[in-house]
C-alpha positions as CSV (number, residue, x, y, z in Angstrom):
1,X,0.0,0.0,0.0
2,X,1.2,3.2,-1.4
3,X,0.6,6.7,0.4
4,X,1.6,10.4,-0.5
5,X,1.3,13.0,2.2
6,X,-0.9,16.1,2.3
7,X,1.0,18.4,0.6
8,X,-0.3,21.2,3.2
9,X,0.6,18.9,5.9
10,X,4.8,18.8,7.4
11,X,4.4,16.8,10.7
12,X,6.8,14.4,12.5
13,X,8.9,14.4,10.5
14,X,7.0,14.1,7.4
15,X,7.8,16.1,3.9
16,X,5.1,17.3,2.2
17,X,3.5,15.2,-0.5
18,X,6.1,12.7,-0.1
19,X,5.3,9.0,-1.1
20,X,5.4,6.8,1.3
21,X,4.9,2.7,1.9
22,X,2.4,1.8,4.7
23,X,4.2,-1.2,6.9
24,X,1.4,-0.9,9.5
25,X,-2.1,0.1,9.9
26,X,-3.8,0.7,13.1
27,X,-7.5,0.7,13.7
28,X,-8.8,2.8,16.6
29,X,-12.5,2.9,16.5
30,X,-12.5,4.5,20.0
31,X,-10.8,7.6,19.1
32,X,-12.2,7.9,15.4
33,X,-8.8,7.4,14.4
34,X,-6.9,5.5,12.2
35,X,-3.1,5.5,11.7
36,X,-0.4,4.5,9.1
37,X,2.7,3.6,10.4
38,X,5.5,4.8,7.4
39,X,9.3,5.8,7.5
40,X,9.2,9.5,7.1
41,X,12.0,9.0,4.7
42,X,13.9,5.5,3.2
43,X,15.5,4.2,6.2
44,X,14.3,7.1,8.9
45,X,12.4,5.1,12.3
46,X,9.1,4.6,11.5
47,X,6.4,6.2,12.7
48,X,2.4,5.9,13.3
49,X,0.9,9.0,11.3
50,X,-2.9,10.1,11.4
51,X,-4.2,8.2,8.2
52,X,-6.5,11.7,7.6
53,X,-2.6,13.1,6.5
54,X,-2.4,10.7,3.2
55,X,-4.0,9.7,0.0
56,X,-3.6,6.6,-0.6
57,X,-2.1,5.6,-3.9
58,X,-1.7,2.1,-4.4
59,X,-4.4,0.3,-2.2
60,X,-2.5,-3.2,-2.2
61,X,-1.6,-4.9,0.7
62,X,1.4,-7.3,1.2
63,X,0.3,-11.0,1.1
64,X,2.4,-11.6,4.4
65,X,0.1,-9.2,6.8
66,X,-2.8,-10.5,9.6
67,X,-5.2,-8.9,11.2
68,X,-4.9,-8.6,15.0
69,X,-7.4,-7.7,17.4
70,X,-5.6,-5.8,20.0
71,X,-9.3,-5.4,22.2
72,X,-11.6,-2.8,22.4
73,X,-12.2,-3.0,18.8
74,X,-8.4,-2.2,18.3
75,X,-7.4,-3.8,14.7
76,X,-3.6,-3.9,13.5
77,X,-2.8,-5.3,9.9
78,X,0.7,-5.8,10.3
79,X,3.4,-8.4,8.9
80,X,2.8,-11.5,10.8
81,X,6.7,-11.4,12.0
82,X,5.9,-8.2,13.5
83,X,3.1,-9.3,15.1
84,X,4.6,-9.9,18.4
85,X,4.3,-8.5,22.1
86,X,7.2,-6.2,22.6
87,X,8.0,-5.9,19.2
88,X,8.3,-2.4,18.7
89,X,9.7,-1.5,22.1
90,X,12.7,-3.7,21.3
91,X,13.3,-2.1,17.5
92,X,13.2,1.5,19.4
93,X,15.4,0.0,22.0
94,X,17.4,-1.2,19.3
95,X,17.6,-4.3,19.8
96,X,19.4,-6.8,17.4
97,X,16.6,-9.3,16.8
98,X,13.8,-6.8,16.6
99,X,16.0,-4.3,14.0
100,X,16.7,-7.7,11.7
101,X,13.5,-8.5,11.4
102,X,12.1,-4.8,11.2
103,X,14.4,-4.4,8.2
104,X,14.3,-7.9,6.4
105,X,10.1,-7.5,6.4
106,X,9.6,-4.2,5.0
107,X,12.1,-5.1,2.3
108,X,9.8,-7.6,1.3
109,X,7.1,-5.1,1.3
110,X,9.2,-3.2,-1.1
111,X,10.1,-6.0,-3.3
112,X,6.1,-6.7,-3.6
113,X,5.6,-3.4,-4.9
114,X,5.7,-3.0,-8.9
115,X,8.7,-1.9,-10.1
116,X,7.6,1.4,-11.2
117,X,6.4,2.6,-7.4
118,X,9.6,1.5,-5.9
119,X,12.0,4.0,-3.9
């Protein structure tokens, strides 16, 4: 899934109307708010981002994602390899295992892209 950023928009870290991959999508019916997490550039930490920022441009999703019901109506689509507790708090700790795996699964998100929409 393919995203470019409001052009009127240059938050955390975000350029305006930059393209961007989605490698997460969080669900938050609670708050009326959904998020994207994206890298706000090619190899920058990733980030969760208020989906209302974006337009999406490619609505694919990788073929390696679940669905998780994190409770309270709380959905994350998310590569299954990711989908573990304490996941992200060890790629922010930077952690070996968690950085690996971080890096080796949004690769493949890149590869599944056509070659025309890749970085």
């Amino acid at each position: 899934m393919r995203l470019l950023s409001d052009p009127s928009v240059n938050s955390m870290g975000l350029s305006r109307g930059m393209d961007h991959v989605v490698l997460e999508i969080y669900c938050h019916p609670r708050d009326g708010v959904n998020y994207y997490r994206v890298e706000p550039r090619r190899g920058g930490a990733p980030g969760l981002h208020d989906s209302r920022k974006f337009e999406i441009t490619s609505n694919s999703i990788p073929k390696f994602w679940v669905v998780d019901d994190e409770g309270s109506g709380t959905l994350c689509f998310t590569p299954e390899a990711w989908n573990v507790t304490g996941f992200w708090e060890a790629y922010f700790d930077d952690e070996e295992w968690a950085v690996q795996r971080y890096f080796r699964w949004r690769d493949e998100m890149l590869k599944e892209l056509p070659e025309s929409m890749q970085y």
